[in-house]
N, C-alpha and C positions, 0 to 999 in steps of 0.2 A: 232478783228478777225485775226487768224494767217492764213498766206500765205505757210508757211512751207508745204511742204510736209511730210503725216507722215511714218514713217520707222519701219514697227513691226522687233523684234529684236525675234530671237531665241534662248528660254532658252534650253541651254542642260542637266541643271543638275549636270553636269562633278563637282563634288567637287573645288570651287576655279576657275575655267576657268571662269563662265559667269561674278565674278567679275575684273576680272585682262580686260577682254577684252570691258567692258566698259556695260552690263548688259544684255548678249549676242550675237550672229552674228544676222548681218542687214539682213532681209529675200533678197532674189536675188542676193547677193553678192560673189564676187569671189575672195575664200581665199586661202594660200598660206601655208602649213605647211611642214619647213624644218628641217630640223637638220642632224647628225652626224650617219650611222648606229649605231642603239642599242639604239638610245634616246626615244623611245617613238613615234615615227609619228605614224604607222601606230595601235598601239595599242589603242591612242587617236581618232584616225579618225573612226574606229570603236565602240568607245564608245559614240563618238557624235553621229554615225548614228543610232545606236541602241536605245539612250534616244529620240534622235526626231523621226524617221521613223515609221508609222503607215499607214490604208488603207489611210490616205486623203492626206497622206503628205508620197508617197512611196519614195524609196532610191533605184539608180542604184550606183552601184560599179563596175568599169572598175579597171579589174585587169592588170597588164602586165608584171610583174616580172617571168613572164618565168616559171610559176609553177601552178599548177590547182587549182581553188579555195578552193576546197576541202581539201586540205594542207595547208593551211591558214585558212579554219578556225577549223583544228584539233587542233591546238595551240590555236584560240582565244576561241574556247569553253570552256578551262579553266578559266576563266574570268567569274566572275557573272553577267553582265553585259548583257554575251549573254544573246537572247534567240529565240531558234527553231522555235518558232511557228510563228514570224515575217522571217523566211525562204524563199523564193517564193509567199508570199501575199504583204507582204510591202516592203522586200528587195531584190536585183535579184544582182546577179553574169555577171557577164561579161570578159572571159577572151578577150584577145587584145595579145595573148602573139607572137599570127603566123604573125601578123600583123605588131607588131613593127619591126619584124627578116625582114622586106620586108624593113622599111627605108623610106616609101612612106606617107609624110604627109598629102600629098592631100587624098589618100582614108583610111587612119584612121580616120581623118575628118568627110568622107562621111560612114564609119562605126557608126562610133559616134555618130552621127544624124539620123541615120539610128534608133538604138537601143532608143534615147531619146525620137522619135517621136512614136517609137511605146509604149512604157512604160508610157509615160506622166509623168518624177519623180520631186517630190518639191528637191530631194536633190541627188547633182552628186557626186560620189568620184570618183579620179583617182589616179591610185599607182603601180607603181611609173612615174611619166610624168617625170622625167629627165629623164629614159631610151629612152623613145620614142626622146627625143630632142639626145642624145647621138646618137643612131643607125640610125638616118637621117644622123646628121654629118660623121661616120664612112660609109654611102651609097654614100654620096656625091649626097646629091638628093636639084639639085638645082631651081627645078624647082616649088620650093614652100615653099616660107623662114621661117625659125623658128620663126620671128615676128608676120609673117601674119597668121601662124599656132595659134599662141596665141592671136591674135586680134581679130581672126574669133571665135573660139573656146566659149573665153570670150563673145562676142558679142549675138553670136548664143542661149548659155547656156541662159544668163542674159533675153533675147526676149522669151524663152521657162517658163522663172519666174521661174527660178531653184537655188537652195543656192548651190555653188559648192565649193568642195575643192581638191587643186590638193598636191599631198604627191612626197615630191621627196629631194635630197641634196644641195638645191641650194645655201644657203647661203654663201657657201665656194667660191660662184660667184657674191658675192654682186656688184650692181651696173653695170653688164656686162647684163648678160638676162633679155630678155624682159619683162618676165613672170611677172620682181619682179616690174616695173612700171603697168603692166595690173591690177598687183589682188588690191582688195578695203582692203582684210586683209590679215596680213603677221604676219605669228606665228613660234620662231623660238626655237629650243628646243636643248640642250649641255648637254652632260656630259662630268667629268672631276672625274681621280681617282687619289688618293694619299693617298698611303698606302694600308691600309686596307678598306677604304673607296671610297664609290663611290659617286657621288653628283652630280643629276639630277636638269638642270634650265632652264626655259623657260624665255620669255619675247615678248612683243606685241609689234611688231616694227613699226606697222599701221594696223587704223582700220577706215576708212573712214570716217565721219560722226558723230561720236561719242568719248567722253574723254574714254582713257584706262588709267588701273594703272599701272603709271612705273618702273621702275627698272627690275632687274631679281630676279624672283620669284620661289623657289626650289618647287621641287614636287617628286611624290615617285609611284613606278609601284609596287600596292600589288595585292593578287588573285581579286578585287573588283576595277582593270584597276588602273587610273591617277588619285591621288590625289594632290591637287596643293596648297603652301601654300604661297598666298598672302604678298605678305611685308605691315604690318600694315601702317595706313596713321595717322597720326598725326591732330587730328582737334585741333588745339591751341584753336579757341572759344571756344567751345563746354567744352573741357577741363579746362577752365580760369571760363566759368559760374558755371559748377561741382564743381571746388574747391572753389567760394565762398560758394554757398550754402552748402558744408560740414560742411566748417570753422566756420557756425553757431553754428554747432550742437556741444553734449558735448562730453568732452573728453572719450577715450577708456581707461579701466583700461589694463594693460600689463600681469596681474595674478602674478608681484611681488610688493607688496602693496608701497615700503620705495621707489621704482624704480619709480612707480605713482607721488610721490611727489617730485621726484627730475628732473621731467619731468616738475611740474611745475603746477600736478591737473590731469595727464595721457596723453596719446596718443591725438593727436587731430584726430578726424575722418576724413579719406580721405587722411591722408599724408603717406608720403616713411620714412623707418626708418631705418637707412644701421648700424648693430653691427657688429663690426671691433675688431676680438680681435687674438692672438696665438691660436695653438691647445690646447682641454683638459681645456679653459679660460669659456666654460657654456656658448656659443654661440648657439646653437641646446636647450638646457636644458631653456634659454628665450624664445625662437622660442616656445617650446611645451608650454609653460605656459600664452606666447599671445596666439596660437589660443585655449587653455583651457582655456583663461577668456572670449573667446566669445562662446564657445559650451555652458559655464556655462550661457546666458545669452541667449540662444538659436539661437547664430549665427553661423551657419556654415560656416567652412573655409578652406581654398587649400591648400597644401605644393607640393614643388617642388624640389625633392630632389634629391643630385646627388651625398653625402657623401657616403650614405649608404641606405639602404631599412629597415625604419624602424622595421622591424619584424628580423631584422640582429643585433638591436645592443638590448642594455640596457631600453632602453628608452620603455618601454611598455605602459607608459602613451599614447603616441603618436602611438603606433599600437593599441590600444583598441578603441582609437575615430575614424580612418583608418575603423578598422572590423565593425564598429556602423554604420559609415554612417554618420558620422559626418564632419568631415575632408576629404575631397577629396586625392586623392595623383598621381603624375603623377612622376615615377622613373621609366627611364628608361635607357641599355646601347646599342644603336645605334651605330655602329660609324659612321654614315652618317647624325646625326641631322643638323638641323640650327637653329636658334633663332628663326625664323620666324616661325618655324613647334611647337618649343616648346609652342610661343607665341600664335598660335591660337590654341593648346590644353586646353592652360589655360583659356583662354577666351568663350572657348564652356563650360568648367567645372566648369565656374564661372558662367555664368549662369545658366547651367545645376542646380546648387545645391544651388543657389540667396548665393554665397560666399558673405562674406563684408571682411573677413581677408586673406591677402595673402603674405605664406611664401616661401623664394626660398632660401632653405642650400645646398652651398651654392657658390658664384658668383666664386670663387677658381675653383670650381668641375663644376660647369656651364662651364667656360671654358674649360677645357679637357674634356667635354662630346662631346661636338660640332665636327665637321669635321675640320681637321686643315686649309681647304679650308678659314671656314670664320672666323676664330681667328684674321684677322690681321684688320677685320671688327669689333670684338667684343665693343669696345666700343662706337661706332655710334650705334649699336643695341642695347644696353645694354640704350642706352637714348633713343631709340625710344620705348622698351620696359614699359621702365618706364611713360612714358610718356602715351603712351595706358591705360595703368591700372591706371594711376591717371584721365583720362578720363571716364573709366568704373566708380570711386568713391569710389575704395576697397581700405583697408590699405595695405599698403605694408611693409611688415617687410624682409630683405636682410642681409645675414648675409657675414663675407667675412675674409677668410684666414690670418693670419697678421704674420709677423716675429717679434718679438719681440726681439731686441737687445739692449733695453734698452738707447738709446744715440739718437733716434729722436721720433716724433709722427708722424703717418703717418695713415691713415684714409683707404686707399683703391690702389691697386697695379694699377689698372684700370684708375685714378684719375676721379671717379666718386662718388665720396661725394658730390659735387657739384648738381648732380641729385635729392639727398635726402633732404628731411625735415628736418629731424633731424638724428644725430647721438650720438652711443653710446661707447664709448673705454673700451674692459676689455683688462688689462694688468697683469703681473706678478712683484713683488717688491719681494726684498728679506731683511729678516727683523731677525737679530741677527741667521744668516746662513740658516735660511727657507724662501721656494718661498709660498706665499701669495697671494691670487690676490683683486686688486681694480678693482674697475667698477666709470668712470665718462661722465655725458654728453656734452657731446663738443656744441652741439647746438641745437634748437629747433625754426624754423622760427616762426617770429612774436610772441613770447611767451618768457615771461619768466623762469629762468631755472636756476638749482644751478648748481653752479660752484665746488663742492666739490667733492675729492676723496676719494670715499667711499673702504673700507674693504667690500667682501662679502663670504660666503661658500655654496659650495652646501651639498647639504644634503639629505636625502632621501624625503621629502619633496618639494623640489625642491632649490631653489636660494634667501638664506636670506642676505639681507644688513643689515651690520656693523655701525659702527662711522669710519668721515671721520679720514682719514690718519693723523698723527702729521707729524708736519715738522720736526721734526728731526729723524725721523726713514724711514728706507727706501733709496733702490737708486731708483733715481727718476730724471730725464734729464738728466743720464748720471754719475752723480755726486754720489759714495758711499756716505751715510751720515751716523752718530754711534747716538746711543741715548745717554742721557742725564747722563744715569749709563756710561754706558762706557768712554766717555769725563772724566765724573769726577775720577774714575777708575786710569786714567792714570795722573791726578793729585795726587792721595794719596787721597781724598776727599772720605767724606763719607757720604751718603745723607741721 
């Protein structure tokens, strides 16, 4: 039998928050939300109060920013989130604004208490409490310190069995105010612009009681308030048991038959498959023809595209399964994404539509879609991505930009080949003064695999392989080489 005390935790709803903060706030707890004007406190604080407050569980909000309530919430009524009829039943207003202009903490206090005992609320907001601690300091009212303001405050709320949050700027004061040892949770929320971009991040810097997810976690203010998009966690078990049991099952055809076989019997199910080739090499034209050998077999599958928007280029094959309902597609040009917001689109949309195929054309254009903020991140994300969707159990097909200068092989700008199962190189040879292209596989874990550099063309049709390359035709490492007419040619030789 457990001794524990137990702790109901408050879900709010808020998109993303109840998971970053550890499966939401601990009821009675007194939490701390700061940040930068313009990042989001007070629009979140709002949104929390709205998902939880009802008759049993009513919500006082202490206003004090020197303006009527009612101009606060002419702006938050935009927000779908509000709503009217929770007005004066479940939530009440309180300005504090004549109060703070006095400096006197002792009877804001005794106002405060005043207001809580008469309303009986499960849930307090205040916004903004740095002002109040600010116009004490500028009174010089010393006769009642800004700790003991916040020890009392805390103490008093927490005995009343109230979930409080107090909205103010503090963290630019880390480790100086009291406030920030009192509260049980401490939420702190930044933005940063560069450029054209603006790029919203929160992160849970404590939450008493309970695991939170770390790191900082971008989030985004649309008409429907704070959506917040968790940085993926990594379960390596979980992930290691998945990919056994795929590796059982049988291989995925690609929708190029000769490509199947040089795979080694086709795709294995569950693995990452990064095609590495120039522009114009039938990088995107393989991409449609995997997830056309799984529509054909009644698997639906995702693309994630950052080339182009299919219904923009050639490729109609791949807008037709798009309009069908077949293919998912998530294209879009933000210029404030992160990996993390793209990554759990894809992973709603993979369930959403029971995906097993997933394409992303392509890691090139993934990088400049992003905020330049987290590019210098991209490939620590680019492996925690991968890593997620090999956990989920989907194939992953990634295609990736390549220069093509003929004098090295090189797989991925990123050096994330690594990440992948298997890989596929198309290049371009030039062969008695025409550019040609071959396609060879480099590698295929645990499997075997031909090693030959195949000839292929596209065609209306799609991508037919050749016979492999001769050795004497072609440059290839670097090395011009003349075919076997021509050598002889330059002897007088006549074959």
């Amino acid at each position: 039998m457990s001794d524990k005390v137990a702790i109901r935790r408050l879900i709010t709803g808020v998109p993303g928050l109840d998971e970053i903060v550890g499966g939401g706030f601990p009821e009675f707890s007194f939490n701390l939300i700061t940040g930068s004007p313009g990042s989001g406190k007070t629009t979140l604080a709002h949104q929390i109060m709205f998902a939880l407050a009802n008759r049993e569980m009513p919500a006082l909000f202490f206003t004090m920013l020197g303006e009527p309530p009612l101009k606060m919430l002419r702006y938050q009524q935009q927000f779908s989130f509000f709503d009217q009829a929770k007005i004066s039943t479940s939530i009440r207003f309180v300005d504090l604004s004549d109060h703070v202009a006095m400096g006197n903490l002792e009877e804001m206090l005794r106002r405060i208490t005043k207001e809580v005992e008469a309303f009986s609320p499960a849930l307090v907001f205040v916004d903004s409490f740095r002002s109040v601690i600010q116009e004490a300091h500028r009174q010089d009212q010393a006769t009642f310190s800004q700790q003991l303001f916040t020890q009392k405050l805390g103490i008093q709320l927490s005995g009343w069995q109230a979930t409080t949050f107090l909205i103010g700027e503090f963290w630019t004061e880390r480790g100086s105010h009291p406030v920030l040892t009192v509260a049980d949770g401490l939420l702190s929320l930044e933005q940063s612009v560069h450029r054209n971009s603006m790029v919203r991040k929160m992160q849970v810097i404590k939450m008493r009681g309970q695991a939170t997810r770390p790191g900082m976690h971008t989030f985004r203010i649309t008409s429907d308030g704070i959506e917040i998009f968790p940085t993926p966690l990594v379960d390596t078990r979980k992930a290691l048991e998945t990919s056994k049991q795929l590796r059982n099952r049988t291989r995925l055809a690609t929708g190029v038959p000769r490509l199947d076989e040089m795979l080694g019997g086709g795709l294995p199910s569950g693995y990452s498959l990064l095609v590495a080739g120039p522009s114009g090499s039938g990088k995107t034209i393989l991409a449609t023809a995997f997830l056309k050998a799984g529509v054909l077999k009644g698997e639906p599958g995702v693309i994630v595209a950052f080339e182009q928007t299919p219904s923009q280029s050639w490729n109609r094959t791949l807008d037709d399964m798009i309009r069908a309902g077949q293919i998912g597609l998530i294209n879009t040009r933000s210029p404030d994404l992160s990996i993390d917001e793209i990554v759990q689109h894809l992973i709603r949309l993979i369930h959403q539509m029971n995906a097993t195929r997933v394409v992303i054309d392509s890691l090139s254009g993934f990088e400049l879609a992003i905020a330049p903020t987290f590019r210098e991140d991209f490939r620590e994300s680019l492996f925690r991505m991968v890593a997620v969707l090999s956990g989920l159990g989907v194939t992953v097909l990634m295609t990736s930009e390549l220069e093509d200068r003929y004098i090295d092989l090189r797989f991925s700008p990123y050096g994330s080949a690594f990440l992948t199962d298997a890989i596929i190189v198309q290049r371009y040879i030039e062969v008695e003064s025409c550019l040609q292209r071959v396609m060879s596989v480099v590698k295929v874990r645990a499997s075997v695999h031909s090693t030959e550099i195949r000839r292929f063309e596209i065609t209306d049709d799609g991508i037919v392989i050749g016979n492999p390359v001769s050795e004497f035709e072609g440059i290839l490492g670097g090395q011009p080489t003349r075919t076997k007419a021509s050598k002889s040619a330059d002897k007088g030789e006549t074959l």
